[in-house]
DSSP file (Angstrom, degrees, kcal/mol; ACC not computed):
  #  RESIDUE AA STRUCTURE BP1 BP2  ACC     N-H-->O    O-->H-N    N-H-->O    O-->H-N    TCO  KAPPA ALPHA  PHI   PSI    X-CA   Y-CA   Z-CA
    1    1 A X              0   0    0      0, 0.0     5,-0.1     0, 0.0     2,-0.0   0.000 360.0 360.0 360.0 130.8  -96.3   38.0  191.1
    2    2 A X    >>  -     0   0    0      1,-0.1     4,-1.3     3,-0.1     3,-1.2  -0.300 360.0-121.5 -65.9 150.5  -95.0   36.9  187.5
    3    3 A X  H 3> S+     0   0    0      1,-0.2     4,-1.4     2,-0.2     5,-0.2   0.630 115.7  53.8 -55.1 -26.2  -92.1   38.2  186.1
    4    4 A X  H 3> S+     0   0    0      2,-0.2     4,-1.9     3,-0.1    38,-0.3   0.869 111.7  49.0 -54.3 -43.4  -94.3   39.6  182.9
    5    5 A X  H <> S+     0   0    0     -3,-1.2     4,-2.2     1,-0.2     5,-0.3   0.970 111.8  46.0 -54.4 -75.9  -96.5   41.3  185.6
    6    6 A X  H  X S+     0   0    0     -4,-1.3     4,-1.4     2,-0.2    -1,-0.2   0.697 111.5  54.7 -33.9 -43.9  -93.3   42.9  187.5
    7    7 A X  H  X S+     0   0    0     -4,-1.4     4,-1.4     2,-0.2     5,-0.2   0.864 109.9  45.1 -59.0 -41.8  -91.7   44.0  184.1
    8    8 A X  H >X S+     0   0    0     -4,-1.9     3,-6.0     2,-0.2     4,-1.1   0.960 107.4  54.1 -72.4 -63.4  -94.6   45.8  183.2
    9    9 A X  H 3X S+     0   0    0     -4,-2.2     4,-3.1    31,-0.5    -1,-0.2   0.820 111.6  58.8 -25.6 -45.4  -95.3   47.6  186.7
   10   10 A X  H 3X S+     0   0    0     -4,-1.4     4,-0.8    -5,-0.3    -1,-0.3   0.810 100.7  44.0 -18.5 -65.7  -91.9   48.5  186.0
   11   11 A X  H XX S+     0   0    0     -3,-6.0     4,-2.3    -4,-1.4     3,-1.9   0.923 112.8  53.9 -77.1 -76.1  -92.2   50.2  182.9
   12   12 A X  H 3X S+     0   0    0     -4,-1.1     4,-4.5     1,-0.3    -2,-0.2   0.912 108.6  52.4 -40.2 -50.2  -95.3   52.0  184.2
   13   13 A X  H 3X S+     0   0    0     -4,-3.1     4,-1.0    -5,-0.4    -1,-0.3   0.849 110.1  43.3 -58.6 -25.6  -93.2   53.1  187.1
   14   14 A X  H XX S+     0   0    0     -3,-1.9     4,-1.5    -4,-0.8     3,-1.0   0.936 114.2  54.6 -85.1 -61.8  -90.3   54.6  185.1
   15   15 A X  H ><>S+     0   0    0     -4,-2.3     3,-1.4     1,-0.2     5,-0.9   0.932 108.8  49.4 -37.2 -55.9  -92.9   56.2  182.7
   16   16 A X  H 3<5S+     0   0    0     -4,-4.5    -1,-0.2    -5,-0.5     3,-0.2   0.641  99.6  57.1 -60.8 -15.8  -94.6   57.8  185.5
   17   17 A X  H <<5S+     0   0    0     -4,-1.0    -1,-0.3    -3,-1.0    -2,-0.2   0.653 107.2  57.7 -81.4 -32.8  -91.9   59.3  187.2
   18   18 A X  T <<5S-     0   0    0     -4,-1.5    -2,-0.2    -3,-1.4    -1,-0.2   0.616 105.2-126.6 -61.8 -22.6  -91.4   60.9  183.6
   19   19 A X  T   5 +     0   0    0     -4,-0.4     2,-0.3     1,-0.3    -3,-0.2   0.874  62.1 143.9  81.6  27.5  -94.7   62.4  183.5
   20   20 A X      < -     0   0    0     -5,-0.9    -1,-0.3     4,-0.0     2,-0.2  -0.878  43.0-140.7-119.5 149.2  -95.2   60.7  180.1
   21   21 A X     >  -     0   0    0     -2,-0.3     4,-2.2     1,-0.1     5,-0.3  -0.518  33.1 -99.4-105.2-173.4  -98.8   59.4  179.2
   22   22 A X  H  > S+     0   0    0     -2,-0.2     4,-2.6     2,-0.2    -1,-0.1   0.929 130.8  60.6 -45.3 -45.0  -99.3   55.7  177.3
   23   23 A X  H >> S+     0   0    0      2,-0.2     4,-1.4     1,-0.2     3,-1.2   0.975 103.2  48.3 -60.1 -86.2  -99.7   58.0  174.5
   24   24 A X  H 3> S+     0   0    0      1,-0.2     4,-3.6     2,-0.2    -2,-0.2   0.756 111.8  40.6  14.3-102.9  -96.2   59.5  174.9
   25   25 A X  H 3X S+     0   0    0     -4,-2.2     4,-3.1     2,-0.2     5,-0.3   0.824 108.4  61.0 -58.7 -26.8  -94.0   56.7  175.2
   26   26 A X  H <X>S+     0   0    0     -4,-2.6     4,-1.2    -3,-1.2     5,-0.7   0.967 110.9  45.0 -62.9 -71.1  -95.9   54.8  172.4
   27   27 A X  H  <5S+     0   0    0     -4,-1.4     3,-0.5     1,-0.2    -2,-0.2   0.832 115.3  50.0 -25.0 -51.6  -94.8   58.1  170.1
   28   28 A X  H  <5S+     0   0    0     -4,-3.6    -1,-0.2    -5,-0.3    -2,-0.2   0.997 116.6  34.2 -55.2 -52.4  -91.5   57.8  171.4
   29   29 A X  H  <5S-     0   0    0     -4,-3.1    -2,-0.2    -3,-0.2    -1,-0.2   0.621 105.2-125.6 -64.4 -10.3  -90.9   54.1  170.9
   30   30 A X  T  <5S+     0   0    0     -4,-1.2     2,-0.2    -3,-0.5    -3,-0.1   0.996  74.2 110.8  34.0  73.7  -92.9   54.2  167.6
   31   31 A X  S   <S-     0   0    0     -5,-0.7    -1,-0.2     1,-0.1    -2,-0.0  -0.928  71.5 -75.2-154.5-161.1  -95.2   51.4  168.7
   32   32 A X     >  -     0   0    0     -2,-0.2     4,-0.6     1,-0.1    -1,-0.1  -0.124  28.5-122.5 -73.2 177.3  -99.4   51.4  169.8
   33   33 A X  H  > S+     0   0    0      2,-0.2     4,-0.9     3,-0.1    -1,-0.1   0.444 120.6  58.1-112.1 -27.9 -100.8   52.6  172.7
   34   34 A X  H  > S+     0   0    0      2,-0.2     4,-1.2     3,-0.2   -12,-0.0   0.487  95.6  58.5 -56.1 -29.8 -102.0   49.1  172.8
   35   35 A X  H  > S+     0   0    0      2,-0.2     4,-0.9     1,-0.1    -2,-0.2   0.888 116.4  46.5 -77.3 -47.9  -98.3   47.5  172.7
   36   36 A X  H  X S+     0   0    0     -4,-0.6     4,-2.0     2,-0.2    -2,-0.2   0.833 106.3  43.6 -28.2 -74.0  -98.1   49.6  175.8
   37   37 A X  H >X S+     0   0    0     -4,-0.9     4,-0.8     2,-0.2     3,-0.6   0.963 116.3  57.0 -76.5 -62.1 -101.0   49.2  178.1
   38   38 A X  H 3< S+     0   0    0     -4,-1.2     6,-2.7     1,-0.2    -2,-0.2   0.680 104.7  52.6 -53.0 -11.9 -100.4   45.5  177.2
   39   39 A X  H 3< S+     0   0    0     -4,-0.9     3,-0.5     4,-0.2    -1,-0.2   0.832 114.2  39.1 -82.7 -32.3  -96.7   45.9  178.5
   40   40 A X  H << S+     0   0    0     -4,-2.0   -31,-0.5    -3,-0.6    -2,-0.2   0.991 109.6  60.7 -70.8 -63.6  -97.6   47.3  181.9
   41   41 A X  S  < S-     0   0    0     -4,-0.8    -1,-0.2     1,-0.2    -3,-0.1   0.425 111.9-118.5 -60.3 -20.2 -100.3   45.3  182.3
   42   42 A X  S    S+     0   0    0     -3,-0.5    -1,-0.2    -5,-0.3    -4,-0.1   0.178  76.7 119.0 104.7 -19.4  -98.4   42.4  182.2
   43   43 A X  S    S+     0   0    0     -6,-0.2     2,-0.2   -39,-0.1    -4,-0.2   0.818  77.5  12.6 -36.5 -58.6  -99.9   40.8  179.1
   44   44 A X  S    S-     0   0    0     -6,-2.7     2,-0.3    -9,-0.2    -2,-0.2  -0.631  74.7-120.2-136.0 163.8  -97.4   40.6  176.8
   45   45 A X        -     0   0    0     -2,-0.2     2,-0.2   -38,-0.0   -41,-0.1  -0.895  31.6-121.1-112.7 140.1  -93.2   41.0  177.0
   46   46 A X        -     0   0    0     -2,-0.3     2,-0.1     1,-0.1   -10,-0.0  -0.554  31.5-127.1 -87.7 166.0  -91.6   43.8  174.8
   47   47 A X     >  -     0   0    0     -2,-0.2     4,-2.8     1,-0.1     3,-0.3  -0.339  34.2 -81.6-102.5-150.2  -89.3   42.0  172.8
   48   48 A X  H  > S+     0   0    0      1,-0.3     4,-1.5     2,-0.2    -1,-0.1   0.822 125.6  49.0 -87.8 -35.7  -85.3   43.4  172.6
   49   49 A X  H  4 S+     0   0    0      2,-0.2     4,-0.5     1,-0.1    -1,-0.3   0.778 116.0  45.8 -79.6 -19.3  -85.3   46.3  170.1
   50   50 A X  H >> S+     0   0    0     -3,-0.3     4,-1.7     2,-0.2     3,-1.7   0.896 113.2  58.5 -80.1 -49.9  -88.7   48.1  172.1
   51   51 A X  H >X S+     0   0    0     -4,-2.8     4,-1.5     1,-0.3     3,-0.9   0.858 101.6  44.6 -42.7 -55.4  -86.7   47.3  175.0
   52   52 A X  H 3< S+     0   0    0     -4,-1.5    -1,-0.3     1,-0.3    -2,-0.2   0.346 116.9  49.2 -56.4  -9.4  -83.8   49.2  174.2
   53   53 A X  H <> S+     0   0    0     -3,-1.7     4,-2.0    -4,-0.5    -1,-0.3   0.565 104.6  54.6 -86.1 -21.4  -85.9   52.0  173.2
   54   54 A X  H << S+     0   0    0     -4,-1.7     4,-0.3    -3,-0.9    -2,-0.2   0.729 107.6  48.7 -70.2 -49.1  -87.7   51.9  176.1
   55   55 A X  T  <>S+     0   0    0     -4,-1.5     5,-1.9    -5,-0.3     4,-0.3   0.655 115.0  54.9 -37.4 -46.2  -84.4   52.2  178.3
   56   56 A X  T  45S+     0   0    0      3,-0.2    -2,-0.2     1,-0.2     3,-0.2   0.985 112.9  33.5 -59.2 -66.4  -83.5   55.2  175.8
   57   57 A X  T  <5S+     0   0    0     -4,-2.0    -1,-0.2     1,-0.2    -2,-0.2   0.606 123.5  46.6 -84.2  -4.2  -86.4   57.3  176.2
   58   58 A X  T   5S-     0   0    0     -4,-0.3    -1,-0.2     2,-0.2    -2,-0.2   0.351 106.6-131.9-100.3  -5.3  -86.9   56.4  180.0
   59   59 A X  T   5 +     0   0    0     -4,-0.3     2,-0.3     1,-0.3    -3,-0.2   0.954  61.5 121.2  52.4  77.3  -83.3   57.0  180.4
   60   60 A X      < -     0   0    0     -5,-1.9    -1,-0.3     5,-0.0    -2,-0.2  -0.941  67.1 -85.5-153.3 144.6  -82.7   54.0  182.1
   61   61 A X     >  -     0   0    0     -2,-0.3     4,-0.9     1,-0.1    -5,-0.0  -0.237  24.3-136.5 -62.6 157.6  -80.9   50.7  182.3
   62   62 A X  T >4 S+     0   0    0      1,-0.3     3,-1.0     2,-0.2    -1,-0.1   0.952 108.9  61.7 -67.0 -23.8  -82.3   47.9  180.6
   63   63 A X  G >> S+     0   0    0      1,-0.2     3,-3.0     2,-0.1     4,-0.9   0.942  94.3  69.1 -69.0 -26.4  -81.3   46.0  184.1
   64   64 A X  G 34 S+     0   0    0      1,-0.3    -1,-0.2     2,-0.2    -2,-0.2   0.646  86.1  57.6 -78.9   8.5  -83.7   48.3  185.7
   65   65 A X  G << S+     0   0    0     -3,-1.0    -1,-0.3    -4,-0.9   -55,-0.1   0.213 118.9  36.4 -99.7   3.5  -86.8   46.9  184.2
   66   66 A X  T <4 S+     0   0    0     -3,-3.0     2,-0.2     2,-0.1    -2,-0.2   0.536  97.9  91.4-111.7 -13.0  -85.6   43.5  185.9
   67   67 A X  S  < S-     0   0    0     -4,-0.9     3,-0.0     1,-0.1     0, 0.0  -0.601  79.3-112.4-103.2 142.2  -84.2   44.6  189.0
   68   68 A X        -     0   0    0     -2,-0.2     2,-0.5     1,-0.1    -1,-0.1  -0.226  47.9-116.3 -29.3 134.2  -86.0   45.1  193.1
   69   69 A X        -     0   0    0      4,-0.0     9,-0.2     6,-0.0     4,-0.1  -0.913  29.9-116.8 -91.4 133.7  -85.8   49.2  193.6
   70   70 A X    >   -     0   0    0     -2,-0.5     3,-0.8     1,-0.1     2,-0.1  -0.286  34.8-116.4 -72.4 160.1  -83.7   49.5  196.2
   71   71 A X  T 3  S+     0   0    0      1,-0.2     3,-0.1     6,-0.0    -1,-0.1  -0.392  94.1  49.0 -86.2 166.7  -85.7   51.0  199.0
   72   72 A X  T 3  S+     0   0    0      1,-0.2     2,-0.4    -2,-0.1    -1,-0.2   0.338  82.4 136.0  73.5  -8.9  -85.1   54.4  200.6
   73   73 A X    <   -     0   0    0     -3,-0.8     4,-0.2     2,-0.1    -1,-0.2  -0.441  64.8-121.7 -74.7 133.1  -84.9   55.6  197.1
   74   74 A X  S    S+     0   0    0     -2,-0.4    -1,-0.1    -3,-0.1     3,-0.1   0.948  88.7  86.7 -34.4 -52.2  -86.9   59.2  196.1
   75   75 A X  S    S-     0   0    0      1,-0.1     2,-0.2    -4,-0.0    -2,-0.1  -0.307  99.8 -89.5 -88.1 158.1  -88.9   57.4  193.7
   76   76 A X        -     0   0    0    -63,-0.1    -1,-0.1     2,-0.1     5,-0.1  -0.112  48.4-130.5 -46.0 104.7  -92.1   55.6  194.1
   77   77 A X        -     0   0    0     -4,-0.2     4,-0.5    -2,-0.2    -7,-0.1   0.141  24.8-106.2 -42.1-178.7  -91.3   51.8  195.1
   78   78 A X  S >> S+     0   0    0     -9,-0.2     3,-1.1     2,-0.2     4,-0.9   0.897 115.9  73.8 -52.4 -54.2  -92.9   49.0  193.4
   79   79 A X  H >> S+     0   0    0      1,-0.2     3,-2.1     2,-0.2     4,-1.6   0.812  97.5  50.5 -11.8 -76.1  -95.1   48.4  196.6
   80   80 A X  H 3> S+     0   0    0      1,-0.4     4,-2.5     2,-0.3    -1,-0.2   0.690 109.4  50.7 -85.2 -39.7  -97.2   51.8  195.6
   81   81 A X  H <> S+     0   0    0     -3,-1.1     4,-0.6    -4,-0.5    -1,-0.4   0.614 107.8  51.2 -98.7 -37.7  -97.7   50.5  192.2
   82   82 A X  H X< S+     0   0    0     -3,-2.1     3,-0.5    -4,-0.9    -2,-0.3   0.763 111.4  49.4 -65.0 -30.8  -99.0   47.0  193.3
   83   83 A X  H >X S+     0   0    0     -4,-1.6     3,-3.8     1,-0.2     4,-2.1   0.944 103.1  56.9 -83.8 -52.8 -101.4   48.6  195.4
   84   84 A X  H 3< S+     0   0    0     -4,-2.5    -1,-0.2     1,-0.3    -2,-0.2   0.790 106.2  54.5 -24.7 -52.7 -102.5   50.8  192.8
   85   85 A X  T << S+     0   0    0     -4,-0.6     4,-0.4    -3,-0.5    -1,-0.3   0.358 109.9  43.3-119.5 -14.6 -103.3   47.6  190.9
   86   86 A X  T X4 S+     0   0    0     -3,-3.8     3,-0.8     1,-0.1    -1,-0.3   0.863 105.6  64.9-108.3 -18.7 -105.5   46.0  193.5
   87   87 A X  T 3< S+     0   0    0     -4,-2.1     3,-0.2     1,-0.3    -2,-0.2   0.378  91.9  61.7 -40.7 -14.7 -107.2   49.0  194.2
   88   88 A X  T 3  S+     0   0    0     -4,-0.2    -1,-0.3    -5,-0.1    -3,-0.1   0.616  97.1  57.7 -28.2 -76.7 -108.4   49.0  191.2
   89   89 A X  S <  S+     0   0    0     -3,-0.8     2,-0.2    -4,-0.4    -2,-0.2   0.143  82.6 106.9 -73.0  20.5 -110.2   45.9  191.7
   90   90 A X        -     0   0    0     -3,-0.2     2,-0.1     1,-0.2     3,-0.1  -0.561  69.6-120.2-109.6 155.4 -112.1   46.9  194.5
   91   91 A X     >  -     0   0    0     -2,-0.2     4,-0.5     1,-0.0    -1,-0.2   0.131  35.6-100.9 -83.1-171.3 -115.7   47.6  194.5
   92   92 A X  H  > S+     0   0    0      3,-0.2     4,-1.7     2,-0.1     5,-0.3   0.960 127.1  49.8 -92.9 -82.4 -117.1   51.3  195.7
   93   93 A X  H  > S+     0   0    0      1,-0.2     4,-0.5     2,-0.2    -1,-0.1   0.499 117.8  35.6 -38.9 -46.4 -117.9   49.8  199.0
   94   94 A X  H  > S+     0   0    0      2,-0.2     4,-2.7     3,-0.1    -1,-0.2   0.812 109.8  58.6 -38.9 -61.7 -114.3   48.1  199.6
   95   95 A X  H  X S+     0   0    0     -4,-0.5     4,-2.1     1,-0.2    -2,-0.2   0.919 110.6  48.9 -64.2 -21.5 -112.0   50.8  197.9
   96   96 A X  H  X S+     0   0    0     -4,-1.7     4,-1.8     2,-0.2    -1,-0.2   0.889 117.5  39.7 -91.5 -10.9 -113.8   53.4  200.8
   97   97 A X  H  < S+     0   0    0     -4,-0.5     4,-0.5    -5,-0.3    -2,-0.2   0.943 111.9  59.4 -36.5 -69.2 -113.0   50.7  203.6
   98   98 A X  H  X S+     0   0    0     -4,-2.7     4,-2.8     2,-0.2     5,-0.3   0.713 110.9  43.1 -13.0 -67.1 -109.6   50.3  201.6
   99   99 A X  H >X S+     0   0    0     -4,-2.1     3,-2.8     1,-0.3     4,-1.3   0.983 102.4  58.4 -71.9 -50.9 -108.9   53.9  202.3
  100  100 A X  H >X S+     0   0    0     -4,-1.8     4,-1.2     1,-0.3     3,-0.8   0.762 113.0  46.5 -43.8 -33.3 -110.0   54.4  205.9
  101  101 A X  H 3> S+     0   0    0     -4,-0.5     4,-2.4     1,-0.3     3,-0.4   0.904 111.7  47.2 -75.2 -26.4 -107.2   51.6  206.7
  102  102 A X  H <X S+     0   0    0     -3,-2.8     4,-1.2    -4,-2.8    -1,-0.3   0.689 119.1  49.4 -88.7 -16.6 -104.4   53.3  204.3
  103  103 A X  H << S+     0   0    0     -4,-1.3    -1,-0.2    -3,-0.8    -2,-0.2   0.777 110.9  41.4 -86.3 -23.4 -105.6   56.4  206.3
  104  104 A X  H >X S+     0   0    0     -4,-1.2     3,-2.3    -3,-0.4     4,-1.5   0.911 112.2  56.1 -88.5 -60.9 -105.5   55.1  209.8
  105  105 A X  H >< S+     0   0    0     -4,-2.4     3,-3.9     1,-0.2    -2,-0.2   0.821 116.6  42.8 -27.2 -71.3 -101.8   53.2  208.9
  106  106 A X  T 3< S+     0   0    0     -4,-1.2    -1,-0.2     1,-0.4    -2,-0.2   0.588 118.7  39.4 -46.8 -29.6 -100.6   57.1  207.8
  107  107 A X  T <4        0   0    0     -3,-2.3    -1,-0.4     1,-0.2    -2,-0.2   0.369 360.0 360.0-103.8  10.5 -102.1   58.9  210.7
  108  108 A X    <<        0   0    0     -3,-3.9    -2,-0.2    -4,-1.5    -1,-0.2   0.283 360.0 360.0 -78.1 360.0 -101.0   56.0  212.9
């Protein structure tokens, strides 16, 4: 996956764990809701001063928006957050397939 891609998945993870919507962090960081969804998504890179606000108000290091989470950790890995993101891109017919396997893995 590119590193834009990974940053953003990132971001979104750190946000979510906060319980903060797009909306949210854009008000904190005083940028768009658009500067936003285009950072998770991978689109675009924040540049160095939204970074450092972004680290502030997710009360985080700026390495952690670069860095592997180490596993065994409380919070949601990356993993869950890539899957989120092809799941997404599945059809009706797929995504109920999609679950029976993620259901069978769990009860497995």
């Amino acid at each position: 996956m590119e590193k834009k891609r990974e940053i953003g998945l990132r971001i979104r993870a750190h946000r979510l764990e906060r319980r903060l919507t797009q909306e949210q962090l854009a008000e904190a960081i005083d940028r768009s809701v658009e500067t936003i969804s285009n950072l998770e998504r991978g689109v675009s890179l924040p540049n160095e001063a939204t970074l450092v606000r972004l680290a502030q108000v997710l009360n985080i290091g700026l390495d952690d928006l670069f860095k592997e989470r180490k596993t065994g950790s409380s919070k949601q890995p990356i993993e869950f957050f890539r899957a989120t993101e092809v799941l997404r891109a599945l059809d009706e017919k797929k995504l109920k397939l999609a679950y029976r396997i993620l259901k069978a893995i769990a009860e497995g």
